[in-house]
matplotlib code that plots the C-alpha trace (Angstrom):
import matplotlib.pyplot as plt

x = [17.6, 15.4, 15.9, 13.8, 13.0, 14.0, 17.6, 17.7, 20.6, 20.2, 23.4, 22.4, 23.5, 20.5, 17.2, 15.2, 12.0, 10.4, 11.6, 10.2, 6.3, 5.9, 5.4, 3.9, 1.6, 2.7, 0.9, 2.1, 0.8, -0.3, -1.1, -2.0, -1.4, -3.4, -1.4, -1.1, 2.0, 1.8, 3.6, 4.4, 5.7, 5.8, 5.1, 5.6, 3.5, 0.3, -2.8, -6.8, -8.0, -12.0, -14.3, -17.5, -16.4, -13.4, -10.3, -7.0, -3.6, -0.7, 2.2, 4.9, 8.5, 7.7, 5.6, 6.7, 5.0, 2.8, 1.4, 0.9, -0.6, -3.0, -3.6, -4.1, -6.3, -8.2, -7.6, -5.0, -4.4, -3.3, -1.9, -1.6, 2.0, 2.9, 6.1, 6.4, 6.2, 9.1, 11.8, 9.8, 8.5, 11.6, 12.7, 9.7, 11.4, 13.9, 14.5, 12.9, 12.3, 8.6, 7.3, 9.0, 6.8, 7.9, 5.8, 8.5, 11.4, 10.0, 9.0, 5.1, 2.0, -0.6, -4.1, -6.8, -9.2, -12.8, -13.6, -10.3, -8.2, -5.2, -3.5, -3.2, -0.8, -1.8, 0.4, -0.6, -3.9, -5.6, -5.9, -8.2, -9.6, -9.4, -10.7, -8.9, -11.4, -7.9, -4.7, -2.4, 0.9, 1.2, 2.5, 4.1, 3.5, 4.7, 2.1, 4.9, 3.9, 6.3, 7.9, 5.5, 2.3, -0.8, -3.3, -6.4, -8.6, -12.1, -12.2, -14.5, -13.7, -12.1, -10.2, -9.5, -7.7, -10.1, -6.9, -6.1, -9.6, -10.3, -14.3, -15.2, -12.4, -9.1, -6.2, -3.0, -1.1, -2.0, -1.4, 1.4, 1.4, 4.9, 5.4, 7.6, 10.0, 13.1, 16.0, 16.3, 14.1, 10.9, 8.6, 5.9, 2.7, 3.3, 2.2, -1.3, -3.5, -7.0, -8.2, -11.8, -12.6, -14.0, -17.9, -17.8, -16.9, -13.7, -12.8, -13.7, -15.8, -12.2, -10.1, -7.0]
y = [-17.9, -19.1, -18.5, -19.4, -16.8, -18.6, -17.8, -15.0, -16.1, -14.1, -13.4, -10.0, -6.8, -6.0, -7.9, -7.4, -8.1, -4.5, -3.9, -6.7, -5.6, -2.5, 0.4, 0.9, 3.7, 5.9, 6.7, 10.5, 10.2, 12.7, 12.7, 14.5, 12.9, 13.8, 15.9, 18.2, 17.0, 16.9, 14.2, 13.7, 10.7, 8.7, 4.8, 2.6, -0.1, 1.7, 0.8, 0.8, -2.2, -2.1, 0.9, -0.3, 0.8, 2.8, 1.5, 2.0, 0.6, 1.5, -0.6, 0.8, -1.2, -0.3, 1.8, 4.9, 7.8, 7.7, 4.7, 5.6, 9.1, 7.1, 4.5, 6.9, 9.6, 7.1, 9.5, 9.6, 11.6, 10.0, 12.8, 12.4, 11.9, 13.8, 14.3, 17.9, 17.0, 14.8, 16.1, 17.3, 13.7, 12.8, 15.2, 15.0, 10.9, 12.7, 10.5, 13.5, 13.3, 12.8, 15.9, 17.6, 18.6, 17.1, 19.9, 22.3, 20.1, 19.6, 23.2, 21.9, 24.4, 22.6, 22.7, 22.0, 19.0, 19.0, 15.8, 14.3, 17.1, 16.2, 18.3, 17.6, 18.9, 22.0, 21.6, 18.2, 18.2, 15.5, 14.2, 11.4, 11.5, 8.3, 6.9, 4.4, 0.9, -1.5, -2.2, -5.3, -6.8, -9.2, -12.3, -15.1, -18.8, -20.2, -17.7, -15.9, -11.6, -9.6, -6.2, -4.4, -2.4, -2.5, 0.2, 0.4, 3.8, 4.5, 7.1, 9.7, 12.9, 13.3, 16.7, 17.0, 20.2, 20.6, 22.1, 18.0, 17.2, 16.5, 16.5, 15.7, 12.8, 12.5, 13.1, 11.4, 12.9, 16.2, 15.0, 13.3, 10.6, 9.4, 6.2, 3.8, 1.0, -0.7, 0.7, 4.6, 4.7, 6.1, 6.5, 9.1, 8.2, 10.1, 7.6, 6.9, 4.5, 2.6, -1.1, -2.0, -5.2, -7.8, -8.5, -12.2, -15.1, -15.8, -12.2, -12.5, -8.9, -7.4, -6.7, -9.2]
z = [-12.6, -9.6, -6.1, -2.7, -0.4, 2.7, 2.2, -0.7, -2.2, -5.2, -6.3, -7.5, -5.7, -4.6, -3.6, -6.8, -5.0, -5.5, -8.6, -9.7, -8.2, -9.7, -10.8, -7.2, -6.4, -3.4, -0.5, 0.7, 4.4, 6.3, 10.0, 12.9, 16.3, 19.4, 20.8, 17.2, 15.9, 12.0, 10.6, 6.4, 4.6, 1.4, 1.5, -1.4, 0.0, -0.7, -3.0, -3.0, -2.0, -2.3, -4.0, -2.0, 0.7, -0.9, 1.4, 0.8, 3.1, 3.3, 5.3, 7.3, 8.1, 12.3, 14.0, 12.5, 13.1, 10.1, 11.5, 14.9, 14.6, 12.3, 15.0, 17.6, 15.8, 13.9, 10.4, 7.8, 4.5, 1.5, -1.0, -4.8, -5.4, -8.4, -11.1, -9.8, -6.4, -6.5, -5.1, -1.8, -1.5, -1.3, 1.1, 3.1, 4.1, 5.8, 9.1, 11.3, 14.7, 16.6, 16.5, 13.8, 10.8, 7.4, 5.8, 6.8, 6.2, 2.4, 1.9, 1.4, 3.2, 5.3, 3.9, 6.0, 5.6, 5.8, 7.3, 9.7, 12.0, 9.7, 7.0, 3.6, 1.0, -0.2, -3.5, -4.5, -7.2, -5.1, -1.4, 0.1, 3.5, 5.8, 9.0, 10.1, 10.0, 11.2, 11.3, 12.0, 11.8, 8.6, 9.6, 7.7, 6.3, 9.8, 11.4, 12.6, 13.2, 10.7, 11.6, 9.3, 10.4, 7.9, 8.5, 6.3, 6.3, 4.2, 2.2, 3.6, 1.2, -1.7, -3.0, -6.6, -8.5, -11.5, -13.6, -13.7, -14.9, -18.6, -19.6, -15.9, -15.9, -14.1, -16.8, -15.7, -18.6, -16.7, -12.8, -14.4, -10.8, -9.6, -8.7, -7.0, -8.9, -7.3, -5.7, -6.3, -9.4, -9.7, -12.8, -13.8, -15.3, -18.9, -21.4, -21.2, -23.5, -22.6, -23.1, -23.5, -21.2, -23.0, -22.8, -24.4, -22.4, -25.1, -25.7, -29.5, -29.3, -28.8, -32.1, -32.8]

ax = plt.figure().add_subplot(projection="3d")
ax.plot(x, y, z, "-o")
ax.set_aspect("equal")
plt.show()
């Protein structure tokens, strides 16, 4: 099947879009706005984007509050998602109202950060620090400004559990990261295997 985005006539019951782009990492926000409100919530659109600097972005459907306590503080946390930290993810999306802390709605305990004024989650085996560098509305092919909010932050501290560290190396079969797929679904990271690059210009250094 083939189909133009102008229209999305599909056919299908739902837009496959997403589903199709992923597994998606998830960006577990956390925020503090100026005037101390604590704000928590997952975002699918969320990936690194550089190492040198380290930036990651996430993108939010509106100026949530995510997005504007990061705006307006200029810091954002990104939390590591995890398998065992599903199900308070999910109810730290609750549609909450300005002011009202998702930590509490999702049953999660504040931790304090070293660098940025806000919180991360104290339960999740790795957090990232961010100051925000910019942010922007994504616009289209006809130059047209989207509903969508992109903020980008550099990571200025990193937090790692060292029970998910394996001879000085990240495990994922022990942080066991949740991501995003279509729909409902999610996945988690269980099944883990490496690929050496290849060093020749035709790849004939790597094995058939």
């Amino acid at each position: 099947m083939f189909y133009t985005t102008d229209d999305n006539r599909h056919g299908l019951p739902h837009d496959p879009f997403k589903a199709i782009v992923s597994p998606r990492p998830i960006g577990w926000i956390s925020t503090r706005a100026l005037d101390g409100s604590v704000n928590l919530s997952p975002y699918s659109f969320f990936n690194a984007i550089s190492d040198s600097p380290k930036l990651v972005m996430f993108s939010s459907v509106g100026l949530k509050d995510s997005a504007s306590f990061a705006i307006e503080s200029g810091e954002f946390v990104a939390n590591l998602a995890t398998a065992s930290l599903a199900s308070a993810l999910n109810r730290s999306s609750a549609p909450a109202p300005r002011g009202t802390s998702e930590f509490a709605i999702a049953g999660l305990t504040e931790a304090p950060c070293r660098l940025v004024r806000a919180p991360r989650v104290a339960q999740s085996p790795a957090a990232l620090e961010c100051r925000v560098t910019e942010w922007f509305r994504p616009k289209d092919v006809e130059g047209r400004e989207g509903q969508s909010v992109v903020v980008i932050g550099q990571v200025v501290g990193i937090h790692i559990d060292e029970s998910i560290l394996t001879d000085g190396l990240v495990d994922m079969k022990l942080a066991e990261p949740l991501s995003r797929l279509g729909y409902l679904d999610y996945a988690v990271t269980r099944d883990v295997f490496a690929l050496r690059r290849p060093r020749e210009p035709d790849a004939s250094d790597l094995p058939e």
